[in-house]
Residue, then its C-alpha position, 0 to 999 in steps of 0.5 A: x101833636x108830637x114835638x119836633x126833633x130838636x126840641x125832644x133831644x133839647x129835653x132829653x138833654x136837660x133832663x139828663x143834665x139835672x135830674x141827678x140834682x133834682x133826684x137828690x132832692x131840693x129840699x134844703x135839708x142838705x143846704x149847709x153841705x151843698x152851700x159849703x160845696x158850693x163856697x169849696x168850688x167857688x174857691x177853686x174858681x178864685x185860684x184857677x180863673x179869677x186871679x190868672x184873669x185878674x194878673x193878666x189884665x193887671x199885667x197890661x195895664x201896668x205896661x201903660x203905667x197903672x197898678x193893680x192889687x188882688x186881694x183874697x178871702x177865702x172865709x169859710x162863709x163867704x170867700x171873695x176877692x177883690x182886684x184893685x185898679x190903680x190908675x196912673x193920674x188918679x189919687x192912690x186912695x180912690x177906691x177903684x175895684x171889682x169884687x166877687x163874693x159869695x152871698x151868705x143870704x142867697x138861698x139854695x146853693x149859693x150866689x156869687x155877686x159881682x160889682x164894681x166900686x168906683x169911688x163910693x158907687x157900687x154898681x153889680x155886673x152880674x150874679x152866678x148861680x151856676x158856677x160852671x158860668x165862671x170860664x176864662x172868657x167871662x171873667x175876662x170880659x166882665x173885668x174888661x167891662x168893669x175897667x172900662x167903667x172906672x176908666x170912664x168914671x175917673x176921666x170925667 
């Protein structure tokens, strides 16, 4: 029985989308090399999407009167930036934020984990394996997401 069409371009399409991966070997041998790559590129998504994210939607919410602070770390480790909502009404000290870092326990490449922290609550939004996932319109609606959870939480 042979495939359909659309499923044979399908393979044909993964294949050559992670064979090159898969021919360099997955062995590990080359994880300190592939996890320093793999915190390298993160960074470059921290300044080139991350943080245009964060002042945009900063930016409007300091035109209804809140505040915001964006903190980075760009550790050798585990790079990681955090983006600090301070609400108007709210105790300046309430600890209100969305942070992303990279995972020094996650095996292979790396993981970048996302959470939001409301009060002493942290909840995780999401994981990224594949930092292509990172675009423009993800960050925005995770962080949308997650504001709309401290809101939320703090009008209670």
């Amino acid at each position: 029985m042979a495939i359909n069409e659309h499923a044979r371009i399908r393979l044909a399409i993964i294949q050559q989308k992670y064979g090159k991966r898969l021919a360099q070997g997955t062995s590990g041998s080359d994880l300190p090399g592939r996890r320093e790559r793999f915190n390298d590129d993160f960074r470059r998504i921290l300044a080139d999407t991350m943080v245009p994210a964060f002042e945009a939607i900063g930016h409007e919410l300091a035109s209804s009167g809140h505040a915001y602070r964006i903190k980075q770390d760009l550790g050798e480790q585990t790079p990681s930036i955090e983006f600090h909502i301070l609400l108007r009404g709210v105790p300046a000290d309430a600890n209100n934020l969305i942070r992303l870092f990279s995972s020094a326990e996650a095996e292979g490449d790396g993981e970048v984990i996302a959470e939001v922290n409301v009060g002493q609550t942290l909840t995780e939004l999401t994981r990224f394996r594949v930092l292509s996932r990172i675009t423009q319109e993800v960050a925005e609606q995770m962080c949308v997401d997650a504001i709309e959870h401290i809101f939320a939480c703090n009008a209670r």
